[in-house]
C-alpha positions as CSV (number, residue, x, y, z in Angstrom):
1,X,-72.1,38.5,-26.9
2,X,-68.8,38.4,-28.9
3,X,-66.1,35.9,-26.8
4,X,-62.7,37.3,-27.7
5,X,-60.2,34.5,-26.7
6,X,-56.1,34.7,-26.7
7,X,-55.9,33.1,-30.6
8,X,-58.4,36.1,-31.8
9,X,-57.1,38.7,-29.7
10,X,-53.8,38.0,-31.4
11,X,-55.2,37.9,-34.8
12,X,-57.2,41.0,-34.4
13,X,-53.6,42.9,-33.3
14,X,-51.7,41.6,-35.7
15,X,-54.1,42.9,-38.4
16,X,-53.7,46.2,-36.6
17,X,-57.0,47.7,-38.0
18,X,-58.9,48.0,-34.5
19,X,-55.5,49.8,-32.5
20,X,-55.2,53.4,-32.6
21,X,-53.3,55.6,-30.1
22,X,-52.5,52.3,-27.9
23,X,-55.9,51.4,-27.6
24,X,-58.0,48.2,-28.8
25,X,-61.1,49.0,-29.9
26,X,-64.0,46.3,-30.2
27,X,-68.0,46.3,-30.1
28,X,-69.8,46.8,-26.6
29,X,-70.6,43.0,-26.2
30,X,-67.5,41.7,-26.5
31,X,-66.1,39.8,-23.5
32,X,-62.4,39.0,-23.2
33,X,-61.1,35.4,-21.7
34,X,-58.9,36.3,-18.7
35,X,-55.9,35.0,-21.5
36,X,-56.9,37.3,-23.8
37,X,-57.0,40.3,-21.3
38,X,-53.1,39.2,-20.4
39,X,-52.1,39.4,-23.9
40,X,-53.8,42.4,-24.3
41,X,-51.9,43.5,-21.0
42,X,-48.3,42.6,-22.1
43,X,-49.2,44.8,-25.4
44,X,-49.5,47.2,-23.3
45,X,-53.0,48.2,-24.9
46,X,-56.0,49.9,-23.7
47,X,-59.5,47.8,-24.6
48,X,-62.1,50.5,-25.3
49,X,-65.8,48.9,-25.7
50,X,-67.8,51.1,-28.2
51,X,-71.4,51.6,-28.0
52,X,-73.6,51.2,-31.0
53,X,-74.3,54.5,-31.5
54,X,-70.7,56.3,-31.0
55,X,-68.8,55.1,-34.0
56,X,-70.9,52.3,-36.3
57,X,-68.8,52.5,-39.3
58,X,-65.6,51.6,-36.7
59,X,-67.6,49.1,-35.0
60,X,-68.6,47.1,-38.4
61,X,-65.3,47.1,-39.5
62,X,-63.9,46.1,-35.8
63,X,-66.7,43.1,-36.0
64,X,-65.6,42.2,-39.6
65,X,-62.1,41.7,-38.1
66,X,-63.0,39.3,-34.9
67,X,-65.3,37.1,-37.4
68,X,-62.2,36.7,-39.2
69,X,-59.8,36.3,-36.5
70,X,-62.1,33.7,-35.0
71,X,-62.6,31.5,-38.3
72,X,-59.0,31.5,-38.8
73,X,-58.4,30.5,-34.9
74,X,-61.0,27.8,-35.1
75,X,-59.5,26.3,-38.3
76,X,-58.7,22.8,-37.7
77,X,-58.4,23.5,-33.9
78,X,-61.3,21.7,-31.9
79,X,-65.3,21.7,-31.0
80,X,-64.6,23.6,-27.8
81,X,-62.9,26.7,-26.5
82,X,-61.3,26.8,-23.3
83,X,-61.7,30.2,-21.2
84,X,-57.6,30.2,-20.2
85,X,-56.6,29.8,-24.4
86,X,-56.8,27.2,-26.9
87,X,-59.4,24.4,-28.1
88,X,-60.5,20.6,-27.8
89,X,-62.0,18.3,-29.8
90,X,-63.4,16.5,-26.7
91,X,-64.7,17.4,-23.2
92,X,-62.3,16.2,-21.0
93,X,-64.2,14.7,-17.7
94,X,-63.0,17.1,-15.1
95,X,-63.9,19.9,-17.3
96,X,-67.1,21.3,-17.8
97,X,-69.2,24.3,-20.2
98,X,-69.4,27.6,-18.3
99,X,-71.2,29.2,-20.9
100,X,-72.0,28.2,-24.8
101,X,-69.0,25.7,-25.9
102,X,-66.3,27.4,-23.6
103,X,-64.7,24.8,-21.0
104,X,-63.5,25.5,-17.2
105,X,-62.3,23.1,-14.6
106,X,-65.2,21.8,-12.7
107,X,-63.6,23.8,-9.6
108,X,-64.0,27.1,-11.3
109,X,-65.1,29.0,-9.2
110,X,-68.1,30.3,-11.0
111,X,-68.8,26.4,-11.1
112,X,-69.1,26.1,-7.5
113,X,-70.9,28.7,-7.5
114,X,-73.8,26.7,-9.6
115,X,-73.1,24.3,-7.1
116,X,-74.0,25.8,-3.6
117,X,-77.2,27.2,-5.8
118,X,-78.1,23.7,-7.0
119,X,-77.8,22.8,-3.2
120,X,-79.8,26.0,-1.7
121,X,-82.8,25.1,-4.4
122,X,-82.6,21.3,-3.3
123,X,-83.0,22.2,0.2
124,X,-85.7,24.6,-0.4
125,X,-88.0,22.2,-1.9
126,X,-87.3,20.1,1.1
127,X,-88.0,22.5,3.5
128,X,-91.6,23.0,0.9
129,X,-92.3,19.5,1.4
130,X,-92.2,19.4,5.0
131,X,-94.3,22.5,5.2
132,X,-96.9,21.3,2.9
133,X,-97.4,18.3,5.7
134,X,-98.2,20.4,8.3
135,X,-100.4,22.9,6.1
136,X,-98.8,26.4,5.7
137,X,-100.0,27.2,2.6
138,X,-98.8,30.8,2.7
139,X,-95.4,29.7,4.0
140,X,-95.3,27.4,1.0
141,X,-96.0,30.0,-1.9
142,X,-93.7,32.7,-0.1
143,X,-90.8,30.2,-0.3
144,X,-91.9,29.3,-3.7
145,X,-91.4,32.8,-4.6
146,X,-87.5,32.8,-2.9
147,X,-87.4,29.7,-5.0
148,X,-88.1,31.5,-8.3
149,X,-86.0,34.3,-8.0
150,X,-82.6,32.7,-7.1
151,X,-83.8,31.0,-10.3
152,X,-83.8,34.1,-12.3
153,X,-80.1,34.7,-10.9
154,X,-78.7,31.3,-11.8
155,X,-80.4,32.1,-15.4
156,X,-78.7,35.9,-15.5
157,X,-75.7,34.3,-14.2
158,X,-75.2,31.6,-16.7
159,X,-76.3,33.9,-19.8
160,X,-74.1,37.1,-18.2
161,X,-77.0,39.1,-18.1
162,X,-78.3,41.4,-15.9
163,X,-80.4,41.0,-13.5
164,X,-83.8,43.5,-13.5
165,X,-85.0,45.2,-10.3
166,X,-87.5,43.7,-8.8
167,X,-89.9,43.2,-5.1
168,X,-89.7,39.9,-3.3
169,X,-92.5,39.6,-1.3
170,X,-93.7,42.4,-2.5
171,X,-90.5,44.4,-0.8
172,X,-88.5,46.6,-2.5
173,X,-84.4,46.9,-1.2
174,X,-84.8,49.2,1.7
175,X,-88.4,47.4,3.1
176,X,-86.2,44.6,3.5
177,X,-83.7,46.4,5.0
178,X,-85.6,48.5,7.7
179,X,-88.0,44.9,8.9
180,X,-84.8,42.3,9.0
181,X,-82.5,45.2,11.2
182,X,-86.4,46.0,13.2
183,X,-87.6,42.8,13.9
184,X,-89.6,45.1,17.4
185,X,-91.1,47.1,15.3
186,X,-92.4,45.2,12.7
187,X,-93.2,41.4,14.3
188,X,-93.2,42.1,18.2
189,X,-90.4,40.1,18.5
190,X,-86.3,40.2,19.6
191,X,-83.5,39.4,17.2
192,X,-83.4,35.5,16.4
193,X,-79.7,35.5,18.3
194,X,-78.5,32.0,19.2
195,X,-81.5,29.2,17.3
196,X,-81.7,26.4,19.4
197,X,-84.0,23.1,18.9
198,X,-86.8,24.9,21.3
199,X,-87.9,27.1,18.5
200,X,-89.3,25.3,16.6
201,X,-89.1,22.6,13.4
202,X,-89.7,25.3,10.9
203,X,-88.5,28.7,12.4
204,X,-84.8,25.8,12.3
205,X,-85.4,24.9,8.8
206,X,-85.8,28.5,7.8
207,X,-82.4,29.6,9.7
208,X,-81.0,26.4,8.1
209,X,-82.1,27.7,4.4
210,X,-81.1,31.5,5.1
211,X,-77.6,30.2,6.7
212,X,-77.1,28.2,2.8
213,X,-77.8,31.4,1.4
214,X,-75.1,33.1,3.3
215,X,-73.0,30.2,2.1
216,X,-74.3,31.1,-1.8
217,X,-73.3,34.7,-1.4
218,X,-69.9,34.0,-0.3
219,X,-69.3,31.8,-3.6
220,X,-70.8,34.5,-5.8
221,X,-68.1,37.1,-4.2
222,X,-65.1,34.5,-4.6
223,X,-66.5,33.8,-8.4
224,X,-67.1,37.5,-9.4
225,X,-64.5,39.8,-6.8
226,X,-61.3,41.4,-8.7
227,X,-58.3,41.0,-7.9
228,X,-56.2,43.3,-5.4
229,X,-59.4,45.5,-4.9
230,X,-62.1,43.1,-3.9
231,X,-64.5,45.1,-6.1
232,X,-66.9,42.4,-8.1
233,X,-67.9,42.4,-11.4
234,X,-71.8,41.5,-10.7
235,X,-72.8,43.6,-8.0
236,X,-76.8,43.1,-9.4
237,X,-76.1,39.2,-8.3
238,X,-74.3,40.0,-4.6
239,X,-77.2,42.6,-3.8
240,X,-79.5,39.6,-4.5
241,X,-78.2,36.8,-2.8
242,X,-77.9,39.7,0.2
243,X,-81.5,40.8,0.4
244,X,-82.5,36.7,0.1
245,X,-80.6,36.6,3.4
246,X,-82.7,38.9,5.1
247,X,-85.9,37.4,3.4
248,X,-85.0,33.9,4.6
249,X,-84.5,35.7,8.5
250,X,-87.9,37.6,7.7
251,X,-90.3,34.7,6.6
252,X,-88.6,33.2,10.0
253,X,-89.9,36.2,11.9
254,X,-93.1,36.2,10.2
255,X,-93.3,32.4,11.1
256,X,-93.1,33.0,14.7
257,X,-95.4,35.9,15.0
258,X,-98.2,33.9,13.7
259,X,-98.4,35.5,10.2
260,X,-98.9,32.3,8.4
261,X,-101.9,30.4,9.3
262,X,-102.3,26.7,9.4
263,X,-105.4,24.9,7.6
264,X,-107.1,22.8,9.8
């Protein structure tokens, strides 16, 4: 991945090489700073992302310019880059690395988002603990599993990659779909409407851990949504954190109608 910040997105316009017909071409993994996309913006230019196999000899020469631009930016100008434009020397304290040695704010949004995940994991293992006590071994590896894959997403989150499909429990998309809107039809059993104490210890820790999810899915939308739209930019990570909701209310289901068994 190429970061293109406002000092090399100036550089690589003033050369002029990479603009033709109003538009600003650079390689496919180049990702723009939201001050760089401004700039680009008030030049009124068009970024076009070209793929490795539609213009190579363009694309070597476009990459040629941005290593340039970005030695000459980084002259003399500091050890880290900040996402909004410009450079330190040191990390201030109320800053933090979102990715590599680019700093945001610690309430980026994106930050707080690694925050409710820290939380949802912490709680998790909790939740692990308490179930290994009272010996529900399958209930254990099943939220080991949950465990694991909002792992993967913190991971494709942090290195802005993709995530790949996958089962959780062995459930593809619309499995999970059809048994958390069916809970009749597939567990004997009503929709969980209004938990109380009465239910149980677990069956409330479950609904407790599928509630911080909801909470986790909310931050990825207010990290990754654009602006006036409310489109997002990681839709792989929102359809994640949205089937983990309906896991969390299915392992609760499965709880209560006796599909994990207790050692004695």
């Amino acid at each position: 991945m190429n970061l293109v910040t406002e000092d090399i997105i100036k550089k690589i316009i003033k050369s002029g090489n990479s603009i033709k017909n109003d538009e600003l071409r650079l390689p496919s993994n180049s990702m723009l700073t939201p001050s760089a996309k401004s700039v680009l913006a008030d030049n009124k230019l068009k970024l076009i992302l070209i793929d490795d196999d539609i213009d190579e000899e363009l694309e070597e020469k476009n990459t040629e310019v941005m290593n340039t631009a970005a030695k000459l930016a980084a002259k003399s100008i500091g050890k880290f880059q900040l996402e909004s434009g410009g450079y330190l020397d040191q990390k201030p304290e109320y800053m933090t690395q979102l990715y590599g040695n680019v700093l945001v704010p610690k309430d980026n949004k994106r930050i707080k988002l690694r925050g409710e995940v820290d939380l949802v994991m912490s709680e998790i293992l909790k939740v692990q603990i308490r179930v290994k006590e009272l010996k529900v071994d399958g209930l254990i590896s099943d939220l080991q599993e949950v465990y694991n894959f909002i792992g993967e997403m913190s991971r494709g989150e942090v290195l802005n990659e993709l995530l790949k499909p996958n089962l959780i429990l062995g459930l593809n998309q619309q499995e999970i779909r059809n048994m958390s809107h069916n809970p009749k039809k597939y567990f004997g059993l009503d929709h969980l409407f209004n938990i109380n104490y009465e239910i149980g210890e677990i069956p409330v820790l479950l609904n407790s851990l599928r509630a911080r999810i909801r909470k986790v899915e909310i931050a990825c939308y207010e990290a990754f949504k654009l602006h006036p739209n409310g489109n997002i930019t990681r839709n792989d990570l929102m359809e994640g954190y949205n089937r983990l909701s309906s896991i969390m209310y299915i392992i609760a289901l499965k709880y209560l109608s006796n599909q994990y068994k207790k050692e004695k």
